[in-house]
N, C-alpha and C positions, 0 to 999 in steps of 0.2 A: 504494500500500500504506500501512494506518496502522497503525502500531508503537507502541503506548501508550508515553510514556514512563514513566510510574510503575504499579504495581500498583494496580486499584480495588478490587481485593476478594480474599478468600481463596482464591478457587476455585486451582487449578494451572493453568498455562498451555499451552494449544497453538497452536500456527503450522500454519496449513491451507494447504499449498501447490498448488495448480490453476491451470493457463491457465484455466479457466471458470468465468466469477464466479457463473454461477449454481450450480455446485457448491457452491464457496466460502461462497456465504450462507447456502446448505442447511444445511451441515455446521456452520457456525460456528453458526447458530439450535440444531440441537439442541443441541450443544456448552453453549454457552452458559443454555439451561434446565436442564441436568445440573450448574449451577455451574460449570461450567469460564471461563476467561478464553482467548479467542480472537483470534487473528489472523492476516492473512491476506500471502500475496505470490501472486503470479504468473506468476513466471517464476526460472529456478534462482539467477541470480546475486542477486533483490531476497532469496530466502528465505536463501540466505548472508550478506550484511546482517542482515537480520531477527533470525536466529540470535544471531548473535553481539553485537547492540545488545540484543535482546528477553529469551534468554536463557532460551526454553521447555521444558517439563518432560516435551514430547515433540512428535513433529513428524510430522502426515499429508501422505506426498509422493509427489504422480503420478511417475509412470515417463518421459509422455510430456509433456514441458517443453519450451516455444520456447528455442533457443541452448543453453544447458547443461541435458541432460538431468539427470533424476531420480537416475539409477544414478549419474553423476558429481557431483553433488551431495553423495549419500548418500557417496560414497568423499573425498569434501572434508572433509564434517564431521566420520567417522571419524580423520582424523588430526590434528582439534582438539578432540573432544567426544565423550561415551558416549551422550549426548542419543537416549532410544529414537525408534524410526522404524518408522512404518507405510505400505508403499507402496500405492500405488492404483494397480493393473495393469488392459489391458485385455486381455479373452481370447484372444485372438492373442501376448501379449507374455510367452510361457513363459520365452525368454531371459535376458530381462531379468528377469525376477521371479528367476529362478536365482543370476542374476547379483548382484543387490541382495541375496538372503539372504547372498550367499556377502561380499558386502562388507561387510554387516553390520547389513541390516534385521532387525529384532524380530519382527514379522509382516507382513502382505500383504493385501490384500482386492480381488477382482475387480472392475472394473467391468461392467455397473451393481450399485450395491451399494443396502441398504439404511443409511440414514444412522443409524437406532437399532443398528444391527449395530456400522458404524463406532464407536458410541458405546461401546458394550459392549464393544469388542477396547481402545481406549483406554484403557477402568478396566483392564482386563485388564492390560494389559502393567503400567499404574504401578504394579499391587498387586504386580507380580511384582518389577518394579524397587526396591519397599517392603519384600521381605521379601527381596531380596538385601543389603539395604545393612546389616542387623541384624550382629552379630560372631560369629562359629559357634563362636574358638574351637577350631580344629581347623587340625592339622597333619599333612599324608600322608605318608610317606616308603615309595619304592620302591626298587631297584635303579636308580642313577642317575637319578633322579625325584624330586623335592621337592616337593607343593603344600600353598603354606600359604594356608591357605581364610580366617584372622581376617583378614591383612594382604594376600590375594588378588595372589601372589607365586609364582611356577612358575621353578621351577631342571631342565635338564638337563644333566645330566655336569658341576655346578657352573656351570652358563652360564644365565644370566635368558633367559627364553623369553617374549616379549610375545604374548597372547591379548587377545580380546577381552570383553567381560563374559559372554556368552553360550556362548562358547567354553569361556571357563572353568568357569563352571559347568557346561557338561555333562561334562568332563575330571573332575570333581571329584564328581559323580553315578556316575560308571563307576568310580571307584577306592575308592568309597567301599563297592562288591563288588567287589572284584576275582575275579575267577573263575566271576561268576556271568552268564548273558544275561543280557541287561534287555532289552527290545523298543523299539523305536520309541514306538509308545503311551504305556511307563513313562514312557521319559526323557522326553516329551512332559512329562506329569504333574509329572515331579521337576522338569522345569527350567522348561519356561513355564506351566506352572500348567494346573489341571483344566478352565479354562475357554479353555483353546486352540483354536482357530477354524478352522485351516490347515493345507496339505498335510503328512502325516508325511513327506517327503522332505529336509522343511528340517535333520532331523537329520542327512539324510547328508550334506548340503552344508555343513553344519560339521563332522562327522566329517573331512572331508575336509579342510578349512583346519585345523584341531587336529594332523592326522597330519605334514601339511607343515609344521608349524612346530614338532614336536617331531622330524622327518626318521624318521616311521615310515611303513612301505613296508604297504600294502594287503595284499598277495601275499606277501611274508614277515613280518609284524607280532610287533613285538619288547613293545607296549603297548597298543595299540585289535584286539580283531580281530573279526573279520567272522563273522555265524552267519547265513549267505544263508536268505533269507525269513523271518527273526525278528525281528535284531538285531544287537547289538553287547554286547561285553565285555572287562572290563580284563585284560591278561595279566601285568600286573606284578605284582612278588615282595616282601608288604609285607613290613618291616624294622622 
């Protein structure tokens, strides 16, 4: 694997993690005529390395990795980095794709994919990464609920509640109607942007992680609740 040490150019950087170099050349060519700054590892333990020397501004990573897979991987860097992550799944590997959103992949792409596609989910995610990092400015207060959206800060019953960036923002999309559905589709739109690529299910798999870390129950929901075959909606009581 070669890990530039210094920056050659403006582009943003990605780390293209594949056992197969011929993927890896693939991706990194067009990557790299799109202006981006590319590189590559090969297996999960050199892209953990990589990571953290390289210090990329997003990171394309197979599922199926020699020794440490993909989904372990992606659960490693989650508790050093927000560093977006696009997995490369192959069609048999629903699991695992489940798995990796719910740990905290950004998006997904099948294999065999097209490499201009991969290209286009990449701009995709950064712009979306680009317009969360702006200041909103905005503070939500519910019945035992606090989200403060400038400082991206979640209190319940007075107790810090850790989310992840993605989490958050949809938690903060739902509150921001409370009482109204939103659909799968919407929130798509509101949180990863109009140019989302992937399955709407990924919202219920973080629906899911958001409920469990604010300890609200599916089946009796005190805050997210469930409109079967729609969506989802905020139940709390702004203040």
């Amino acid at each position: 694997m070669d890990v530039p040490p210094t920056l050659s150019g403006v582009g943003q950087r990605v780390l293209v993690v594949d056992d197969e170099a011929r993927i890896r050349a693939v991706v990194r060519g067009y990557l790299e005529r799109e202006g981006f700054e590319a590189s590559e590892a090969s297996d999960g333990e050199s892209a953990l390395r990589a990571q953290q020397a390289w210090d990329p501004d997003l990171v394309v990573l197979d599922v199926m990795l020699p020794g440490t897979d993909g989904v372990e991987v992606l659960r490693q860097l989650r508790t050093r980095s927000e560093v977006p992550v696009i997995l490369l799944t192959a069609r048999s590997e629903e699991v695992d794709k489940l798995i990796g959103l719910s740990v905290g992949a950004d998006d997904y792409l099948t294999k065999p994919f097209s490499p201009r596609e991969l290209v286009a989910r990449v701009k995709a995610v950064l712009r979306r990464g680009a317009a969360r990092s702006a200041p909103l400015d905005d503070r939500l207060t519910f019945n035992g609920l606090v989200i403060d959206v400038d400082r991206r800060e979640l209190q319940r019953d007075g107790r810090p509640v850790e989310l992840s960036t993605l989490e958050f923002d949809l938690l903060a999309a739902l509150a921001r109607a409370p009482g109204r559905v939103l659909t799968r589709q919407q929130l798509l739109q509101n949180v990863w942007g109009y140019d989302f690529f992937g399955d709407e299910r990924v919202v219920d798999v973080h629906i899911r992680s958001i409920r469990k870390a604010l300890g609200d129950s599916a089946d009796l929901p005190e805050l997210i609740g469930t409109v079967r075959g729609v969506g989802y909606k905020f139940l709390g009581t702004p203040r």
